[in-house]
N, C-alpha and C positions, 0 to 999 in steps of 0.2 A: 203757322209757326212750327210746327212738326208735332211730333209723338209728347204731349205732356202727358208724364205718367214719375208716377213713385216708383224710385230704383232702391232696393232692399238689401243690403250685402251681410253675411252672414260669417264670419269667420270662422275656416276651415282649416284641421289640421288632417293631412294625409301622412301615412306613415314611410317611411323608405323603405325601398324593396328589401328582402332579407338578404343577409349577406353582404352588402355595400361596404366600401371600405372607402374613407375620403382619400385616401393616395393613391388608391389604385384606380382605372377606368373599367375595368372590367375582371371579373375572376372567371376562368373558364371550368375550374373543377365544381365550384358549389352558384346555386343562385340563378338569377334569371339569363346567365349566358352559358348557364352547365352544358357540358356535350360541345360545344362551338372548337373547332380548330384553331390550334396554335398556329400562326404565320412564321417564319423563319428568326426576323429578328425577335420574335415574341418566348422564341423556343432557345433561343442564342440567350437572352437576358437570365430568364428562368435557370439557365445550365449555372451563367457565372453565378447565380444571386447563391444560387445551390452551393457552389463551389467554396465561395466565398464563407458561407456560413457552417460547411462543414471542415470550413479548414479553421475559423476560430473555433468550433465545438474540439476538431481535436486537438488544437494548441491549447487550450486550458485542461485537458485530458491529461497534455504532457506536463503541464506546469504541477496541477498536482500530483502528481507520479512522482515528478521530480522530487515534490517538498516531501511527500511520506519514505519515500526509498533516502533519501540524503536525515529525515529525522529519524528514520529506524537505524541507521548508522551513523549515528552522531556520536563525537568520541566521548560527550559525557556520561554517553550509556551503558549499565555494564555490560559488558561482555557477555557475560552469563546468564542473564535474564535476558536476553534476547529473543522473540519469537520468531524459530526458527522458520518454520511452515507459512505463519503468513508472512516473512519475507522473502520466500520462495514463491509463492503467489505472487505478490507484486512483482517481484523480477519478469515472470511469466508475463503477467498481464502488462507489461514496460515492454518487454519483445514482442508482442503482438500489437502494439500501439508504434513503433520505430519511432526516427528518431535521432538525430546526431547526436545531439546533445546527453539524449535519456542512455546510448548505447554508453556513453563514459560513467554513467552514474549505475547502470545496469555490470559494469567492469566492475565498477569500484565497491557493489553490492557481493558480488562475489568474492572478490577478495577479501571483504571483510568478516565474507560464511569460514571461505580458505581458514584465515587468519585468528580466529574462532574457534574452529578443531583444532589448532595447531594447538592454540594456548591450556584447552582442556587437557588433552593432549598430553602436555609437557607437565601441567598440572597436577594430572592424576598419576603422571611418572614420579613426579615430586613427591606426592603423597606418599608413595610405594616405598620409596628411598627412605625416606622420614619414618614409616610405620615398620622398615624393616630394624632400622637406627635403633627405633625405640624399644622394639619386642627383643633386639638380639640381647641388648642392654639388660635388660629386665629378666632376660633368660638367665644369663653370668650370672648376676647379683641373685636368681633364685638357686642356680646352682650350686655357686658360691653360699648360700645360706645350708640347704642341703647336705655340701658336703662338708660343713660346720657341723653341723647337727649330729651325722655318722660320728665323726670325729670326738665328739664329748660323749657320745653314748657308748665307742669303742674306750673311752679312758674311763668312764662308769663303771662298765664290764672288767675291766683290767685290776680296776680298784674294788670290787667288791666281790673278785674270785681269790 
């Protein structure tokens, strides 16, 4: 009849190699295929996957470049309390990132530093006009007090010689 004998199965749990990844077949930088040569289409994939992912890194790069350089220039903001320095850093860091879209927003950053000094500017001319307005003002009327003052002490003197 053959081999009678007790067969014993024991349930075993082996571990997966380190490294494995279920989507991939194999990783050539880490793990049990480290060191192994890329093949052509193997090096072709990797470029575009590459490509691919450093082009959305920098497109969300530019989206928020975009939101902070267009919120630091929003026209509900004052003028005046504006941070000047670190909107000059962002510009910067917006022209090292390029960009279509950022070069209009990167314009329009500038123009509103331009448009900024103008208004101080015109501002502090204003001030100047106004404080000159007010001091000449005030000079007259002290003058005008002054040479009141002579004038009743010259008719004092007149009347008590």
């Amino acid at each position: 009849i053959g081999d009678v004998g007790a067969t014993m199965s024991v349930a075993q749990r082996r571990l997966p190699p380190a490294f494995r990844e279920a989507d991939a077949f194999c990783r050539s930088d880490v793990g049990e295929w480290a060191g192994m040569a890329q093949g052509r289409a193997a090096r072709s994939f990797h470029f575009r996957d590459d490509l691919l992912r450093d082009g959305r890194a920098k497109e969300q790069l530019r989206r928020a470049l975009q939101q902070q350089l267009r919120r630091a220039i929003a026209p509900e903001r004052s003028i005046v309390a504006c941070d000047v320095a670190a909107l000059q850093a962002l510009i910067a860091e917006a022209r090292a990132v390029r960009g279509s879209v950022l070069q209009l927003d990167i314009a329009s950053a500038e123009s509103y530093l331009r448009r900024r000094g103008e208004v101080i500017a015109r501002s502090a001319q204003l001030q100047s006009v106004f404080r000159g307005n007010r001091d000449r003002r005030l000079f007259r009327e002290l003058r005008a007090a002054v040479v009141a003052a002579q004038r009743r002490r010259a008719q004092l003197a007149q009347l008590a010689a």
